[in-house]
C-alpha positions in Angstrom: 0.0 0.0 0.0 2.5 2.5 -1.5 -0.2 5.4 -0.6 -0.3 4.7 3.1 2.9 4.3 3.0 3.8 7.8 1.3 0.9 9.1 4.1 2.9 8.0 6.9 5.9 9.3 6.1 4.8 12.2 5.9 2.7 12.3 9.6 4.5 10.4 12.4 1.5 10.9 15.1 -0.6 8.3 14.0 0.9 5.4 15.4 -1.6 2.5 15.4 -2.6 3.1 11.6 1.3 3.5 10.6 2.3 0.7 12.9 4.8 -1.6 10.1 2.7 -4.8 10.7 -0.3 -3.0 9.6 0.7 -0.8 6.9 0.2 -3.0 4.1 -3.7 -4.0 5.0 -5.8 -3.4 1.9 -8.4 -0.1 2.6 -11.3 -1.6 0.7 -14.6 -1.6 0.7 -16.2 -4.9 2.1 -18.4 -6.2 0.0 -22.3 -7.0 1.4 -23.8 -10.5 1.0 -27.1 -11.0 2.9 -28.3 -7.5 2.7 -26.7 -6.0 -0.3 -30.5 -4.7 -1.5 -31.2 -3.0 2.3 -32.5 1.1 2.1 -29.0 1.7 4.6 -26.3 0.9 2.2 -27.1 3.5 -0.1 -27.7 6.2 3.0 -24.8 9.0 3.3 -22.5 8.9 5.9 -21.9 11.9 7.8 -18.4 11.4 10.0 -17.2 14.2 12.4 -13.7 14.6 13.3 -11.9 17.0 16.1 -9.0 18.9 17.2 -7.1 15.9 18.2 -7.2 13.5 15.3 -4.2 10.9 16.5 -7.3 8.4 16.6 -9.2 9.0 13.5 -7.9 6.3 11.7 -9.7 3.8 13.9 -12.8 5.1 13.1 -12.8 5.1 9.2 -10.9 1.8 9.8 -14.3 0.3 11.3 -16.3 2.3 8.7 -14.5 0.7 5.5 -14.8 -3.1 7.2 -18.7 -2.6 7.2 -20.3 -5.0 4.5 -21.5 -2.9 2.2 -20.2 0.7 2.6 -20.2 2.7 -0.3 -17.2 4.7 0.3 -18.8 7.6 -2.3 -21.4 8.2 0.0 -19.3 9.9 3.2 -18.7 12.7 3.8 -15.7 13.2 6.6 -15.8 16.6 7.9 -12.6 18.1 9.5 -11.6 21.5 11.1 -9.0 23.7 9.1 -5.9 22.9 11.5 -6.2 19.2 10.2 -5.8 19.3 6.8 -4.4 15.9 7.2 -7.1 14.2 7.3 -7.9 15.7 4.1 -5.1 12.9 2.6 -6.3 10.9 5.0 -9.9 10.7 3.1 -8.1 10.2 0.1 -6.5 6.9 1.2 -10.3 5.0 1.7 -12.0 6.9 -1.6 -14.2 8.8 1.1 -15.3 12.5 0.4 -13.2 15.1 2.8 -14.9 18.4 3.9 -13.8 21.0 5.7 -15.5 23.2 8.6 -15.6 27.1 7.8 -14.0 27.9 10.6 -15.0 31.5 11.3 -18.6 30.0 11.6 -18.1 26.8 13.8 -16.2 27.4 16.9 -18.6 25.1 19.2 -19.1 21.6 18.5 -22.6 21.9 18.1 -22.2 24.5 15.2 -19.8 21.9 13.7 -22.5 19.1 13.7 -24.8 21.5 12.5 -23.0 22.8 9.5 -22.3 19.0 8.7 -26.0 18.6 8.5 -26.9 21.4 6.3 -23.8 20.2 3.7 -25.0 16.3 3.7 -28.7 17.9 3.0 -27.3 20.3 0.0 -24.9 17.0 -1.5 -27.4 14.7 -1.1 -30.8 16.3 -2.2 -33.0 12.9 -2.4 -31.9 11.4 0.8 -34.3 11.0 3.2 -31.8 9.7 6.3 -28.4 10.3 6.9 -26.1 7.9 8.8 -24.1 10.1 11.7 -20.7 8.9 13.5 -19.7 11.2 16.0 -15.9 11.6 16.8 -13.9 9.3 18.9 -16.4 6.6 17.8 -15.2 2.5 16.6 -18.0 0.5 14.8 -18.9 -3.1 15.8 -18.5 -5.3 12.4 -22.6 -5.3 12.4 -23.4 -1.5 12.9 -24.5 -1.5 9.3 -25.9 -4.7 9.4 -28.0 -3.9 12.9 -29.2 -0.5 10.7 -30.3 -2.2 7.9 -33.6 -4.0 9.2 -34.2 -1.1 11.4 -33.9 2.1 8.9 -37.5 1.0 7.7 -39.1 2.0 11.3 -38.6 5.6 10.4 -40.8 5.5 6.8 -43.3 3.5 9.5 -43.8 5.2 12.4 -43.2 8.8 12.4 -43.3 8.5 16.7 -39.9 7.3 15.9 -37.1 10.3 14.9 -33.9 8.0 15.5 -32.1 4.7 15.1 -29.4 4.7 17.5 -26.1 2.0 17.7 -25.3 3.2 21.3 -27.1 1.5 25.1 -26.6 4.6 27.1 -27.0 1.5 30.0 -24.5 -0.6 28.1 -22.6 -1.8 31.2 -21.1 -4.8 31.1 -23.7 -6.9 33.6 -27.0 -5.3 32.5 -26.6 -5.6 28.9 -26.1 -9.0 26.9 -29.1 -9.7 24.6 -27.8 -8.5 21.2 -30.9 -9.2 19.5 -33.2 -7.1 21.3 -34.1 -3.2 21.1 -35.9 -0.7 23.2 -37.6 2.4 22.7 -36.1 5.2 24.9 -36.5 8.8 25.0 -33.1 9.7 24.9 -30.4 10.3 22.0 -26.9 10.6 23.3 -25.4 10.7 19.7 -21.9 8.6 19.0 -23.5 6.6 16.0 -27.2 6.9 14.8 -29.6 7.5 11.8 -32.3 10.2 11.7 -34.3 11.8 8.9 -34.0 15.0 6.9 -34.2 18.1 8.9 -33.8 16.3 12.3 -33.2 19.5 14.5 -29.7 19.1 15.3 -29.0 22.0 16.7 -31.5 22.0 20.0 -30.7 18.4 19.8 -27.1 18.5 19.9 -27.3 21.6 22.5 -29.7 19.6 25.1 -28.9 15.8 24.3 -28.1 15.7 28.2 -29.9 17.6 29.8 -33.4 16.3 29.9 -34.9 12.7 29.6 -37.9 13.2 27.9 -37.4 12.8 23.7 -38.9 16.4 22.7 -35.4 17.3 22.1 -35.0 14.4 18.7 -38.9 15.1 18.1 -39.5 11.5 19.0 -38.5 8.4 20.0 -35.4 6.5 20.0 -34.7 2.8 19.1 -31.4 2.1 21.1 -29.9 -1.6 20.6 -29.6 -3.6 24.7 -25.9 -3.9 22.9 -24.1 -1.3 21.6 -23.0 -1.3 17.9 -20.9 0.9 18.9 -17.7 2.0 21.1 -16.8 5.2 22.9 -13.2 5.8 23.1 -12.4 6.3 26.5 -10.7 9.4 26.1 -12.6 12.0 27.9 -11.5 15.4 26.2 -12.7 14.6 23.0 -14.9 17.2 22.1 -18.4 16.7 21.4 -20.8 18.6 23.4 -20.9 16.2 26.3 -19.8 17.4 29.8 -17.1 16.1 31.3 -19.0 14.7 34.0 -21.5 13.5 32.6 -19.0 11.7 29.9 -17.5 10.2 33.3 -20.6 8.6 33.9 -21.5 7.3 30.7 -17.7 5.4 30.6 -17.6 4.7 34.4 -17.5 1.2 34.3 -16.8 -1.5 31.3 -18.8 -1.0 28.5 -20.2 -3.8 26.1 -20.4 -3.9 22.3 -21.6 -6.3 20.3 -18.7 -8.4 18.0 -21.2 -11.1 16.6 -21.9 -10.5 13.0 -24.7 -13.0 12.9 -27.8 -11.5 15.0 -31.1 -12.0 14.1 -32.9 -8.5 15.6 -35.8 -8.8 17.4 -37.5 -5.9 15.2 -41.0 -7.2 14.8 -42.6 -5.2 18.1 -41.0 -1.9 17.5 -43.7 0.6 15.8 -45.7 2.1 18.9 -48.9 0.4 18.7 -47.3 -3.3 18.6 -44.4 -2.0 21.1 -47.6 -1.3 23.8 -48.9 -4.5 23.2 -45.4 -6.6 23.7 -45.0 -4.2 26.9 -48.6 -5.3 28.0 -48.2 -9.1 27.2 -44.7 -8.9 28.8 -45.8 -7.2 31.9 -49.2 -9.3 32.5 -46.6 -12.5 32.2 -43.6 -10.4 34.7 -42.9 -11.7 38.3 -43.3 -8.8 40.5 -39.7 -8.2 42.5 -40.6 -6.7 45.6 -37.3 -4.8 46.8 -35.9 -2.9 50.3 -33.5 -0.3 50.9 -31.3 -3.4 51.9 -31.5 -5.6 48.5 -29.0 -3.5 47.0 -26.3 -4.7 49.2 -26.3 -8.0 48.3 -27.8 -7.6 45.0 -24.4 -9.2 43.0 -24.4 -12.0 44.9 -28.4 -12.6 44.2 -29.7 -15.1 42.3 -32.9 -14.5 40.4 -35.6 -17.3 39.7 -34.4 -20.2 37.8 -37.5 -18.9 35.0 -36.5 -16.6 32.9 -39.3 -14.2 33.6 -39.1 -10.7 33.2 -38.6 -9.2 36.6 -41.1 -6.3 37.1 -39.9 -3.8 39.9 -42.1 -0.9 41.1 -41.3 1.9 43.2 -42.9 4.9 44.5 -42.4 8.5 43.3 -43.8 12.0 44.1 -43.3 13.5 40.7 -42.7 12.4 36.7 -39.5 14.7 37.5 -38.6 13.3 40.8 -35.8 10.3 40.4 -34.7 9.8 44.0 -35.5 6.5 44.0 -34.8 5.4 40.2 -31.3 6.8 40.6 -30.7 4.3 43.8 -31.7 1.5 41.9 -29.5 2.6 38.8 -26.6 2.9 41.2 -27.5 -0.9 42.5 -27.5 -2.3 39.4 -24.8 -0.5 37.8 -26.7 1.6 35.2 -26.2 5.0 34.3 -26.2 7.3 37.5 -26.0 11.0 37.7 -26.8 13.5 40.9 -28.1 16.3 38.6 -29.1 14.5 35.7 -32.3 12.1 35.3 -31.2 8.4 34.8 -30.8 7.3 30.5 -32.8 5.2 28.6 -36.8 6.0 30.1 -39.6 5.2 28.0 -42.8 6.8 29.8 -41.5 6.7 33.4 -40.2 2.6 32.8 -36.8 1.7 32.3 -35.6 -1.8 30.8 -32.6 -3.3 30.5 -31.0 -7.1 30.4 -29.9 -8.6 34.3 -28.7 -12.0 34.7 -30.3 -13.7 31.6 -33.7 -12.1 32.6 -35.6 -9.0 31.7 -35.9 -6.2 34.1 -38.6 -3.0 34.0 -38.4 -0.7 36.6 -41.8 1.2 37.3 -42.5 4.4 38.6 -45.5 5.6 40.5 -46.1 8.0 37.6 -45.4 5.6 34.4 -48.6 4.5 32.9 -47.3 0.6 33.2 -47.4 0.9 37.2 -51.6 -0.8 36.6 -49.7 -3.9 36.2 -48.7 -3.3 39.9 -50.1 -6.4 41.9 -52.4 -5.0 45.0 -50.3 -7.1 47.4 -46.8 -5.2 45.9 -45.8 -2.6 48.3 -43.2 -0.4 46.1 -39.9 0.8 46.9 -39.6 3.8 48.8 -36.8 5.4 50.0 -38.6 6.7 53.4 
């Protein structure tokens, strides 16, 4: 590969994708075989890069492994003190573009401009494709899209597809087939429609937990197709502490390339009828301020039930008690900010080979609340 090569000569601080044992690995497109007819291979590909681009490599690395990728259809955007990456581009046939810098000093305005220039270049596409910076794909990110991207020309309650569990912990996440809707969009690697309002979006991704933000709901994967670096000052809109949170323990992304998705019950009528069905058949967990303590060395029911546990609440806004049992678990937990991942007051995620739905006093689903439950309270 005289061209990568000839490219790392030239720049000595990229050290993993000019390593010598690597610097002859072909940069082709891989070719798709089950789904080379799917709506998401011919989608553009909007890639963001930052100030510190040491570790961009990795991610159009992952992007050019994806079965299927047409290379003419991203666009890799770049600020002006990189033009680097501009050669970079050149190396994997994708299309480079450059920020104007007098007009994009916050990240936000960066993703924004990005938006505005994969609308203009590709007039007829109705979703774009969106890796944020510091992002890796799982071999099956495009694969996971591809029987998913249909939802949005479904079920206009739905604004994005996202490749990122913002409770993807390792130890409450492990069914890669399953999905969830959620009303939160952290970002790092999703698809949304034309005209998705990026800017409020982008500017208040973390700062509520209600989906008003996207104009909708999000389908988030129980295993991300997706991984964050963790390298906490890249720049991209997220505070730092909150960032802290979201990395704060080991992280799981899926590496199988063979899933078949469980995207039947997705659209909003037949997701309320699964949440029903599942619910009526649940096994209510009754809980105590002391089951956290001892809750990693608890061993649910030999059934594989979903676990339903409900908990009291004052307010749809009040999450004293959901952010205990985050903590116990080892989901997402934040002081200031509400817990990831709700979907009307319920939060579900994947425990020990069973499904678990936590239940708030205010979520429509408490009903399913046995009369002899007594709900969590933190008094």
């Amino acid at each position: 590969n005289d061209d990568r090569r000839q490219f790392c000569s030239k720049y000595d601080h990229f050290p993993s994708f000019c390593s010598g044992d690597k610097m002859d690995n072909p940069l082709v497109p891989n070719p798709a075989v089950r789904f080379s007819k799917s709506k998401v291979l011919s989608l553009p590909v909007i890639v963001l890069s930052g100030d510190d681009v040491s570790h961009f490599p990795l991610t159009l690395e992952t992007l050019i492994m994806q079965p299927g990728i047409n290379p003419h259809n991203v666009l890799v955007f770049f600020n002006p003190e990189n033009p680097q990456v501009k050669e970079l581009c050149e190396l994997f046939a994708f299309t480079p573009q450059q920020f104007n810098g007098a007009n994009v000093a916050r990240y936000c305005d960066q993703m924004n401009e990005a938006f505005d220039t994969g609308e203009r270049q590709f007039p007829d596409s109705m979703y774009f494709v969106v890796i944020e910076d510091g992002v890796l794909l799982a071999p099956d990110f495009l694969m996971y899209l591809a029987p998913l991207v249909t939802l949005l020309d479904k079920d206009s309650t739905i604004s994005s597809i996202s490749a990122w569990n913002d409770n993807g912990f390792e130890g409450v996440s492990g069914n890669n087939r399953r999905m969830y809707r959620v009303e939160t969009l952290s970002g790092f690697g999703f698809v949304v429609r034309r005209g998705f309002p990026v800017q409020d979006w982008c500017e208040h991704r973390l700062d509520h937990s209600a989906s008003e933000g996207s104009g909708g709901d999000t389908i988030s994967p129980d295993v991300s197709r997706v991984l964050r670096l963790p390298i906490l000052d890249i720049e991209n809109g997220i505070s730092m502490d909150i960032l802290q949170a979201l990395m704060a323990r080991k992280r799981v992304t899926d590496m199988d390339v063979e899933v078949a998705l469980e995207a039947g019950a997705l659209e909003r009528a037949q997701y309320e009828r699964y949440l029903e069905e599942t619910l009526k058949n649940s096994l209510a967990w009754e809980w105590s301020k002391s089951s956290c303590l001892g809750l990693q060395n608890t061993t649910p029911p030999s059934n594989t039930l979903p676990l339903a546990i409900y908990f009291d609440e004052s307010s749809e806004n009040e999450y004293t008690v959901l952010r205990e049992l985050c903590y116990c678990f080892g989901l997402f937990h934040h002081p200031k900010n509400p817990p990831r991942g709700l979907y009307r007051g319920m939060l579900r995620f994947f425990w020990k080979n069973h499904d678990v739905l936590l239940i708030g006093k205010t979520s429509p689903y408490y009903r399913f609340k046995p009369r002899n439950v007594v709900p969590l309270s933190l008094k």
